[in-house]
Structure formats: structure tokens, C-alpha cells
C-alpha positions in Angstrom: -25.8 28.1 -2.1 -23.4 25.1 -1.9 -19.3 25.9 -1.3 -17.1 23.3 -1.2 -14.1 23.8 1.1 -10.6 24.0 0.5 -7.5 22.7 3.0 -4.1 22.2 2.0 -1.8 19.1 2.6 -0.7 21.8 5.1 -4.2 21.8 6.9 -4.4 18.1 7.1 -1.0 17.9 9.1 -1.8 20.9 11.7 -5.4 21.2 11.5 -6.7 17.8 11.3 -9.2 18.3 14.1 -10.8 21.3 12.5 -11.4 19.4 8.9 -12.8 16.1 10.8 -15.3 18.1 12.1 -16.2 19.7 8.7 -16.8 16.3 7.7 -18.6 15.1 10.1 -20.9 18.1 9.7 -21.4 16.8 6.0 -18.7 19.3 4.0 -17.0 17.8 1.0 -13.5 19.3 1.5 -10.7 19.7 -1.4 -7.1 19.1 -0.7 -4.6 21.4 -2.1 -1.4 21.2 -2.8 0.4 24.1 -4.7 -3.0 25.8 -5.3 -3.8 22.8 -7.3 -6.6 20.5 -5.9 -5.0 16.9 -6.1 -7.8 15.3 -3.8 -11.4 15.4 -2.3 -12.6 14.2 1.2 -15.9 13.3 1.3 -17.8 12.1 4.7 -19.1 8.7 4.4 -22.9 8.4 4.2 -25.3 7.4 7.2 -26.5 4.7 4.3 -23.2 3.4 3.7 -22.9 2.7 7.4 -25.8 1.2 8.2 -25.4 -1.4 5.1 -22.6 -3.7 7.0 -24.5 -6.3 8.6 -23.0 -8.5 10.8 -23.5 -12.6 9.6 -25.9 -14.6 11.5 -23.2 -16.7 13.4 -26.1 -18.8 15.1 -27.7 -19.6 11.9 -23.9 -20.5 10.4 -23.3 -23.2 13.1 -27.1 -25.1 13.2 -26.2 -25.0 8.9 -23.1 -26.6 9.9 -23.4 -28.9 12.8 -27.5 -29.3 12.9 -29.0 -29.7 16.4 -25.7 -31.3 17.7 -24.9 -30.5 20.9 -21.3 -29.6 21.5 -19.1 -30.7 24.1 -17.3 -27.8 26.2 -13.9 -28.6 26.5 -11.8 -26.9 29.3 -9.3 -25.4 26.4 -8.8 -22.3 26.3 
């Protein structure tokens, strides 16, 4: 059965350590403040990681300059 943890604002300040690793574990957490939930944590997906791509820089430059060769100046 699936329980959803509760930390207070409380929690977060003193036991931020112990929550992290709740999420990282894959808990969706509540935040409390007052016995009233006034937020929920939950951990990022291994999907939503892996969709960032990094440009093709390479592929940028040959679109931009073509098979020029560029001179390396000694700036720096």
C-alpha cells in the first residue's frame, strides 16, 4: 500500500538530510506547516533527467562557418 510522508517546515530546517534521502528513494513527501499541508516534494524522474541533451556544438559551427578553417589566435 502506498503512504505518502509527512515533514514539517520544521523537518526541512533540521532534518534536511533525512528527507533528501526519502526522495531520492522515490517518496513523495508533504510539507506541513500548522498541521496543514501547504506543499509537496516530489523526486524528479529518471525520464526527466535523461531528456536534457546537450546541443551539437560541432554541428552549430560547420552550420555557421562551413569547412573554414579558423585561425588560433594567441588570445586568451
Amino acid at each position: 500500500m502506498y503512504r505518502m510522508m509527512k515533514a514539517s517546515v520544521r523537518d526541512l530546517r533540521y532534518e534536511f538530510k533525512k528527507i533528501e534521502r526519502l526522495l531520492r528513494q522515490g517518496e513523495e513527501i508533504q510539507i506541513t506547516k500548522r498541521r496543514r499541508v501547504i506543499a509537496r516534494l516530489v523526486p524528479e524522474s529518471e525520464e526527466g533527467k535523461n531528456k536534457k541533451k546537450m546541443p551539437d556544438f560541432r554541428a552549430r559551427m560547420r552550420k555557421i562557418f562551413g569547412d573554414k578553417v579558423l585561425a588560433v589566435s594567441g588570445a586568451i
